[in-house]
C-alpha positions in Angstrom: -7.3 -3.0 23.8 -7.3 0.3 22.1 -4.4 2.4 21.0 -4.4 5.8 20.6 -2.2 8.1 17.5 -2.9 11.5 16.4 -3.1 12.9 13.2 -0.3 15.1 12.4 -0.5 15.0 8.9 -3.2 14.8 6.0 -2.3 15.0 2.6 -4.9 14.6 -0.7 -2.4 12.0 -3.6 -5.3 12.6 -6.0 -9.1 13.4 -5.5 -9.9 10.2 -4.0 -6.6 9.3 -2.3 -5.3 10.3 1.5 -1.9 10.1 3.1 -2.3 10.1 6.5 0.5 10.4 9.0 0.0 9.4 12.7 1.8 9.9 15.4 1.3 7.2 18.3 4.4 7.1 21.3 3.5 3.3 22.4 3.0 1.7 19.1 5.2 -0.9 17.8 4.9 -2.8 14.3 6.5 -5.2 11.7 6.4 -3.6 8.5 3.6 -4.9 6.2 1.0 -5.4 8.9 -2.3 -3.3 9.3 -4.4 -1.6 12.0 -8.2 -2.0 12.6 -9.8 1.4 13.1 -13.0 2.7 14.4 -14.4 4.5 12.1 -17.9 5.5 14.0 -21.5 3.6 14.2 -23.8 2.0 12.5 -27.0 4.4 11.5 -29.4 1.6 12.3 -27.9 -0.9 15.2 -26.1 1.8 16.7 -22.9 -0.5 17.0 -19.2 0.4 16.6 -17.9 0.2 13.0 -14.0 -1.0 12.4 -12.2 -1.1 9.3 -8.6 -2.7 8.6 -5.9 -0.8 6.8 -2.3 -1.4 5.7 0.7 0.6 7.1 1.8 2.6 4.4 5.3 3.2 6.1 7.9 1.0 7.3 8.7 0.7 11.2 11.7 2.5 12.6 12.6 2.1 16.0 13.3 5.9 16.6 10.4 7.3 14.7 6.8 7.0 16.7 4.9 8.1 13.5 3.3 5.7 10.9 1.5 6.5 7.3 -1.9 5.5 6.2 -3.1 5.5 2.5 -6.5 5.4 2.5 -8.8 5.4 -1.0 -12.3 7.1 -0.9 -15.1 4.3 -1.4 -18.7 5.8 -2.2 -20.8 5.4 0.3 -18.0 3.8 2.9 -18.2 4.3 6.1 -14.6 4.1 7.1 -12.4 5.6 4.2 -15.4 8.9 4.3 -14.7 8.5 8.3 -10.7 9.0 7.2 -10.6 10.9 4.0 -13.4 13.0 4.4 -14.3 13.8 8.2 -10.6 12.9 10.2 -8.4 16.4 10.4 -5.0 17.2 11.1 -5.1 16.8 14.9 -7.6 14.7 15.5 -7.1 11.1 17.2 -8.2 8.0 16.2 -8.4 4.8 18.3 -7.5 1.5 16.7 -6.1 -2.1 17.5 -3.0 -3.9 16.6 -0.9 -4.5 14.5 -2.2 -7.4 13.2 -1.6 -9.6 9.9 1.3 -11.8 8.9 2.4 -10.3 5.4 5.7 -9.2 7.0 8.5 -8.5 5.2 11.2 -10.1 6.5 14.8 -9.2 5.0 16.1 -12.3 6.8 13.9 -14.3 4.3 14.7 -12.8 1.3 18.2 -13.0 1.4 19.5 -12.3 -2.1 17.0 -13.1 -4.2 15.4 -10.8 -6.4 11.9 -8.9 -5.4 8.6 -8.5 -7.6 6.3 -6.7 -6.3 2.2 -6.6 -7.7 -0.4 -3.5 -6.2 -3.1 -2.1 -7.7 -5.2 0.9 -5.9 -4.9 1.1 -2.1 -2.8 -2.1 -2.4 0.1 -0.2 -3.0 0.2 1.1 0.8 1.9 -2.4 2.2 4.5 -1.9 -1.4 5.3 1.6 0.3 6.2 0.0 3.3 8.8 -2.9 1.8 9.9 -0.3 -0.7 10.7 1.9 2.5 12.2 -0.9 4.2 14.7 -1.9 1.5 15.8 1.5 1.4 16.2 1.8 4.9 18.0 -1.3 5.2 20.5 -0.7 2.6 19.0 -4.0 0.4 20.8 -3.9 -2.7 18.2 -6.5 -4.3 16.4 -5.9 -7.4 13.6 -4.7 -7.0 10.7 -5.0 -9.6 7.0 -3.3 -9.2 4.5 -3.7 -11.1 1.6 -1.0 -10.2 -1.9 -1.2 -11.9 -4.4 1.7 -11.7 -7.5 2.2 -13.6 -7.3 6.0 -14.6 -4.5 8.3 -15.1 -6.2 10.4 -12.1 -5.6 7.3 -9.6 -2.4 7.7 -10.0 0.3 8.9 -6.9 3.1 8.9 -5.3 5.0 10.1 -8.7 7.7 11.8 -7.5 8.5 8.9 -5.1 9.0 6.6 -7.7 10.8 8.8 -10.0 13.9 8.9 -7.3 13.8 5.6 -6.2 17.2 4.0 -5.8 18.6 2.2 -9.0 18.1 -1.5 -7.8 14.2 -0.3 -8.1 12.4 -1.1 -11.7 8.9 0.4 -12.0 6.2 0.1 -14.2 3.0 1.8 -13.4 -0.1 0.6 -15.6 -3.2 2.1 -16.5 -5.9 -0.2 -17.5 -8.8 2.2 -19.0 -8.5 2.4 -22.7 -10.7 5.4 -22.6 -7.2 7.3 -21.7 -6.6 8.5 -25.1 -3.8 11.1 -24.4 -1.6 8.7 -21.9 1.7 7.5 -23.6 2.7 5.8 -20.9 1.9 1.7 -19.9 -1.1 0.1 -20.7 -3.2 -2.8 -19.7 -3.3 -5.1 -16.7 -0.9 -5.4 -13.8 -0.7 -9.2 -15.5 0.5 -8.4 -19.0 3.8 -6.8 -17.4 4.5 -10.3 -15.1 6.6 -11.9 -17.8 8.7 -9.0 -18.7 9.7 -8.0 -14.7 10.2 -11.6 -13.4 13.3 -12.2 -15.1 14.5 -15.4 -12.5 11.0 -17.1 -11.1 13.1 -19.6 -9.2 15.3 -16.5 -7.1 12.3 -14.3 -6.6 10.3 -13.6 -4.4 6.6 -12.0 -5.3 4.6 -10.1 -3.0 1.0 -9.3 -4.2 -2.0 -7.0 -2.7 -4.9 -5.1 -4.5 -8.3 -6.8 -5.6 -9.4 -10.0 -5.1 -9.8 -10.7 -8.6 -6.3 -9.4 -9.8 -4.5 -11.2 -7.0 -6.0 -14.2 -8.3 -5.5 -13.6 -11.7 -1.8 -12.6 -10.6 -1.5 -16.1 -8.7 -2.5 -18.4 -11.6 -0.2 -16.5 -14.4 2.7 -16.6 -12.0 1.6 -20.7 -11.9 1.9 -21.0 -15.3 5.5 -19.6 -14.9 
């Protein structure tokens, strides 16, 4: 069954990154799960197109409005459908929430928090990040953020006033950024440094395939 939320908010993070915020009065979430959108039709079958996305926002029971963060693929159907053609007051019709990477405060208890994103995978981090604050958590809290270019970069002035229990360090992996003095490399070459206490902490991962597995098998090794 669809669902119904207006835009109410659109905001460019860099040149290929939105921030959409959507206001829907019946929707109810955990934070960490995602929505599937319709995002228009196929050219040749004519069939309804739906892409999934994270909430970018963590769910409070007083506020009906939820964030998307949605990177520009070339050629995609649903992030030109969101980034490109979607306005401020327009409505888009979805379904859920769905997905079961939930965090759960309950769960975590007192042990520490790592968290691992790179590109749009930060969106779900957003949301937990959101939620610890919210909550009052007094955890550490450790991410890790990978990005290819300086330009994919966002969010900065959200991380620079984070609460003290947070720990940031946000990566860029092109060497071709000669006049960056900031960290470099892969998400993966920071892991030992920010998991100080692998048996108290609790790792949350989400970006590309190939870094959550890479991720996955140094955190083995651990």
């Amino acid at each position: 069954m669809f669902k119904h939320a207006k835009v109410t908010q659109k905001i460019f993070l860099n040149e290929t990154t939105v921030e959409l915020t959507l206001e829907s009065l019946s929707f109810e979430f955990k934070t960490g799960q995602y929505i599937t959108i319709k995002v228009g039709q196929d050219p040749e079958s004519g069939k309804d197109v739906y892409r999934a996305y994270s909430i970018a926002s963590a769910y409070t029971a007083e506020d009906h409005s939820f964030q998307l963060m949605v990177k520009q693929v070339p050629s995609g159907i649903g992030s030109t459908y969101l980034c490109q053609t979607l306005q401020e007051g327009d409505t888009i019709e979805f379904m859920g929430p769905m997905g079961h990477f939930i965090f759960n405060p309950e769960e975590i208890g007192n042990k520490d928090i790592l968290m691992i994103s790179t590109g749009a995978g930060f969106a779900p981090m957003k949301a937990f990040s959101e939620e610890v604050i919210q909550s009052g958590m007094q955890n550490s809290v450790k991410h890790i953020i990978g990005t290819r270019a300086v330009a994919d970069m966002f969010y900065g002035h959200m991380l620079e006033t984070l609460p003290e229990n947070f720990d940031v360090i946000q990566c860029v992996s092109d060497p071709a950024q000669e006049d960056y003095d900031g960290y470099r490399g892969r998400v993966t070459e920071y892991i030992e440094h920010m998991l100080r206490d692998p048996g108290n902490t609790i790792v949350y991962i989400c970006g590309n395939p190939a870094m959550v597995e890479s991720v996955e098998q140094t955190l083995l090794e651990k």
